[in-house]
N, C-alpha and C positions, 0 to 999 in steps of 0.2 A: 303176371310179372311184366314190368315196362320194360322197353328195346333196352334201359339200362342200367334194369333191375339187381346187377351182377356188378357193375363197376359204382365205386363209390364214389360221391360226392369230389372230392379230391380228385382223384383218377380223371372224373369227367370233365374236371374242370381245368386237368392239366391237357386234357386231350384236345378241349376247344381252344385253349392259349397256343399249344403248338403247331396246332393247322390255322390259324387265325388268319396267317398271309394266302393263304391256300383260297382259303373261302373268300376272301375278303376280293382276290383276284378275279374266281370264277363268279360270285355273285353281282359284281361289279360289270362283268362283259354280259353277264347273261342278261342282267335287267337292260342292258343298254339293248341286248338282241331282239325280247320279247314285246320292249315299249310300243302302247299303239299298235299292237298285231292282236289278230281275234281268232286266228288259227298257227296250225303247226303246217309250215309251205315250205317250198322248197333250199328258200332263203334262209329259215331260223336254226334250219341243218345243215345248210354249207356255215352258217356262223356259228353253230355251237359244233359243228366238228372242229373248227379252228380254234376254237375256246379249249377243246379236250386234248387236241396237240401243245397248245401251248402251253396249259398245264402238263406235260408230259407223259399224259396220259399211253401214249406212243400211238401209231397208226393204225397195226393190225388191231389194239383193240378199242379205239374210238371207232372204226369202222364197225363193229358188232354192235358197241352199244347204237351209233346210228340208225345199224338197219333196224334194231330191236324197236326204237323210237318210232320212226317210220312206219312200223306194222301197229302201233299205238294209236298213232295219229287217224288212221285211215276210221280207226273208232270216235276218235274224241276232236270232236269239231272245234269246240273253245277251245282256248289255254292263255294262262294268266303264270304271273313269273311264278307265281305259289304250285300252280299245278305242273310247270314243268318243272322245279326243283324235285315235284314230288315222283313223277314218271322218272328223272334223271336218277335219283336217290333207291327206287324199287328195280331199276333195270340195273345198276351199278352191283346193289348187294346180291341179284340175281344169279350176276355173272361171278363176282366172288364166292357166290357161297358152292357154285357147280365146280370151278375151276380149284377147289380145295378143299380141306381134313375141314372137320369140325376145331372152335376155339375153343383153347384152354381156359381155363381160367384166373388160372394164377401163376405162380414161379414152381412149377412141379416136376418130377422127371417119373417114369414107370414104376410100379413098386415092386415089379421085378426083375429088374438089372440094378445090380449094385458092384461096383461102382460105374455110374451112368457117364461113359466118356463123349463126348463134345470134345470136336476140333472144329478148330475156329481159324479161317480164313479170308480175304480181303485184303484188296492195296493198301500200300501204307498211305495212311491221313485218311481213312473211308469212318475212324472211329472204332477200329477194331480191339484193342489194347483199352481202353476205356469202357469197349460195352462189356470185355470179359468180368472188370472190376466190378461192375456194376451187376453184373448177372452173379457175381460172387457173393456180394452182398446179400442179393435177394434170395437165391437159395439160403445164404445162411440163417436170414431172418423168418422163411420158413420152417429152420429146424434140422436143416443139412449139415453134413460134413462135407466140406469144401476142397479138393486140394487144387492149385492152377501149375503148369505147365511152362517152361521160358522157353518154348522152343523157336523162338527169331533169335538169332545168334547173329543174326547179322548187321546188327541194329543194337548200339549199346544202348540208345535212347529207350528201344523199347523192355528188352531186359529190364533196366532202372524203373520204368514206368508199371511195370509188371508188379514188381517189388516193391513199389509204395503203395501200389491200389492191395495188395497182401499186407502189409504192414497196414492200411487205413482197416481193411475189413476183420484184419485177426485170421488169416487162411495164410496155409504155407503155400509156398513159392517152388518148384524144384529148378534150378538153374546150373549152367556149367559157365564156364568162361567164354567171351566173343569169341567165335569162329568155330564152335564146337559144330557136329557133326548134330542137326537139328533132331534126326529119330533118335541118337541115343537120349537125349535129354527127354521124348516123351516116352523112351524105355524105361530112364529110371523115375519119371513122372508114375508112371502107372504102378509099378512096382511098388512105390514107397504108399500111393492111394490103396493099395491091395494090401499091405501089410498094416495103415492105419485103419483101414475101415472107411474107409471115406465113403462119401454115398455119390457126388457127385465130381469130376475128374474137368477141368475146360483147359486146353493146349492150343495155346498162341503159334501161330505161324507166319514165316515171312510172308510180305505182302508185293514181293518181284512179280512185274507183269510183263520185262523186256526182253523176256524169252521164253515162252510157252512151254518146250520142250524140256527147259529145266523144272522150270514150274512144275509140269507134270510128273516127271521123275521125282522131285523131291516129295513132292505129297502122296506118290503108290508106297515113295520108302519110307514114308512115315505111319501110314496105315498098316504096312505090312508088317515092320515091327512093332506096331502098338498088339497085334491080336498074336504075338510070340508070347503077352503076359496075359490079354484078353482075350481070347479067339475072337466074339465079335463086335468087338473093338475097330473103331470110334461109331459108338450108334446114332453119331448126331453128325452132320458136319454141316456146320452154320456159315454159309457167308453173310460178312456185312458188308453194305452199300451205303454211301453217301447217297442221301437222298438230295442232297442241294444241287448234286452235277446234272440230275434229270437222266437225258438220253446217255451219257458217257457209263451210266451206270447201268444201263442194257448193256454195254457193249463189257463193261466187269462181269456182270452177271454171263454172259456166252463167253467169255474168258477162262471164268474160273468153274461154272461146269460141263464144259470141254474137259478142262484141268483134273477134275476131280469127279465122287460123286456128291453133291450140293445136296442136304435133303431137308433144311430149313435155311430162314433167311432173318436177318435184323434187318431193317434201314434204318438211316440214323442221320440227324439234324435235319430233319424237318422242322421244327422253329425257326430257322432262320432262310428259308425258302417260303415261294409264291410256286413249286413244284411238287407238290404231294400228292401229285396224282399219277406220280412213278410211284407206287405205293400198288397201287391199282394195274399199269401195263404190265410190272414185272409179273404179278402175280398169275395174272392172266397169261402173259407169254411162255411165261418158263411153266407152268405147272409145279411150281411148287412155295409152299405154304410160307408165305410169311408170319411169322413166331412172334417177334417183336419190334417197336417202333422206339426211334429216340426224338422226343421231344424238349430235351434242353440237355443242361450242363448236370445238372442235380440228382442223385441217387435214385428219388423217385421216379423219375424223366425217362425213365426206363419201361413201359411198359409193355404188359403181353398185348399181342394183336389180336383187336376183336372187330370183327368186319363189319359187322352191322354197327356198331357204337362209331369207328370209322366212318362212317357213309351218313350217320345222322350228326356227325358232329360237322364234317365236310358241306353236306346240302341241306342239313334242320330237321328237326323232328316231324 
C-alpha cells in the first residue's frame, strides 16, 4: 500500500490545497539555500534551521531535527534540493511518529465507551465552536449519535453558534440561559446523552485565558461533575489551536494544559497560513497527539491527522 493508500483522492487533495502556503514558503527558502552547493556544510544548516523557525516549527524542535541532519550529512556527501527534501521529510515523520499514538483513520471513537464524551477547549476565535460542528457532522456521517453541549455561557455568540451548527447537522443542542453556571449545562448535557443513547457527547467551553486560576477552577468543576453522571468522564479533552498565530499558539498550548488535562489536539486554519509547521513543534513539544487539522471553511476541511500523508504532502513524495 502507498504512504497514501488510506486517504482518498479528495482528502489528499484538500490536504495539498491547505498546506499549499506552507510548502510553497519552505520549498521557496530551501531551493534558494541548496542552489550551487554539492554538500550539506555548515551554512545549509544555520539556513534551513532559520527556515524551520520561521515556519514555526519552534526551537527546541528544529534543533533535533538539525542535529538528526547533521549525523546524515556526515554519510552523504552530495545533496541536491530533491535529496534534502527527502532526508527533511524521513527525519520529520521520524520524529512525529516517536513523539506520538498510532493514526486513526477516520471520524471513530472506542467501541467500548458509550457515550464517548469530549470536552473541547481553546481561546475564543482559535476555531473551537466551529471544529465541534464539524466533528458533529462527521461523527454523524459515520453512523453516530451525536449530542453537543452549550457550556460557554459567557458568550451569547457562541451558544447561537452552537445552535445553528446543531440545527445544520440534525444533533441536539443542550443549552441553559447566558450566565448559567457552565458544569450544570454539561451535567444535564450528559444526562439527557445517557438517557437518549447517544454514542458520542462534545461539550464546548469558554475560551478565557486572562486568568489561569479561574480558568483552572472552572475546568476541575466541570470534569468533576461530568463523572457525577459518567465516572470516567470526559475521555477526550481536545484543545484547539489556531494554527495561523504560529508561536502564540505554544504559548495556548502551555496555557491550557497547565489548566487542564489536554489529551488530543485539532489545529485549525492552516489554509490561510505560510505556518504549518506549528503542526510539527506542538506535537513534538507537548507529547501529545495531534487528532485533527483544519484546512478551510468547509465540512470536509476537517480532517483526521495523518502524519506521514502530513510530511509528504508538506516536502513531496
Amino acid at each position: 500500500m502507498g504512504i497514501f493508500g488510506f486517504l482518498s483522492r479528495e482528502k489528499k487533495e484538500t490536504l495539498d490545497r491547505g498546506l499549499a502556503r506552507t510548502k510553497e514558503s519552505v520549498f521557496a527558502k530551501l531551493a534558494r539555500t541548496i542552489v550551487g552547493k554539492r554538500r550539506i556544510d555548515d551554512r545549509i544548516l544555520d539556513d534551513l534551521e532559520e527556515i524551520l523557525i520561521t515556519s514555526d516549527v519552534g526551537v527546541e524542535t528544529t534543533l533535533k531535527i538539525i542535529s538528526r541532519i547533521q549525523k546524515r550529512a556526515a554519510a552523504d556527501r552530495y545533496v541536491t534540493t530533491d535529496e534534502m527534501t527527502a532526508i527533511l521529510r524521513e527525519e520529520i515523520a521520524a520524529l512525529l511518529t516517536e513523539n506520538s499514538t498510532e493514526d486513526a483513520e477516520d471520524f471513530s471513537i472506542p467501541v467500548d465507551l458509550r457515550p464517548y464524551v469530549i470536552m473541547v477547549v481553546g481561546v475564543n476565535g482559535a476555531g473551537k465552536t466551529t471544529t465541534i460542528g464539524k466533528l458533529a457532522c462527521q461523527f454523524k456521517k459515520n453512523g453516530l449519535k451525536v449530542c453537543l453541549g452549550a457550556a460557554d455561557t459567557f458568550r451569547a455568540a457562541a451558544v447561537e453558534q452552537l445552535v445553528a451548527w446543531g440545527e445544520r447537522t440534525g444533533v441536539p443542542v443542550v443549552k441553559q440561559k447566558m450566565g448559567s453556571d457552565p458544569a450544570a449545562v454539561a451535567y444535564d448535557t450528559l444526562r439527557s446523552a445517557k438517557a437518549g443513547q447517544a454514542d458520542v457527547v462534545i461539550i464546548d467551553t469558554a475560551g478565557r485565558l486572562h486568568n489561569k486560576i479561574n480558568l483552572m477552577n472552572e475546568l476541575t468543576k466541570i470534569r468533576q461533575v461530568m463523572k457525577k453522571v459518567i465516572p470516567d468522564a470526559p475521555h477526550e479533552i481536545l484543545l484547539v489551536l489556531d494554527g495561523s498565530t504560529g508561536q502564540n499558539a505554544f504559548e495556548q498550548a502551555r496555557q491550557f494544559t497547565a489548566a487542564t488535562e489536554v489529551n488530543a489536539l485539532a489545529v485549525t486554519k492552516l489554509d490561510g497560513t505560510a505556518k504549518g509547521g506549528v503542526v510539527i513543534g506542538i506535537s513534538d513539544h507537548f507529547r501529545i497527539p495531534v487528532k485533527y487539522i483544519g484546512l478551510g471553511e468547509g465540512l470536509e476541511d476537517l480532517q483526521v491527522f495523518n502524519k506521514r500523508a502530513f510530511v509528504n504532502s508538506l516536502f513531496g513524495e
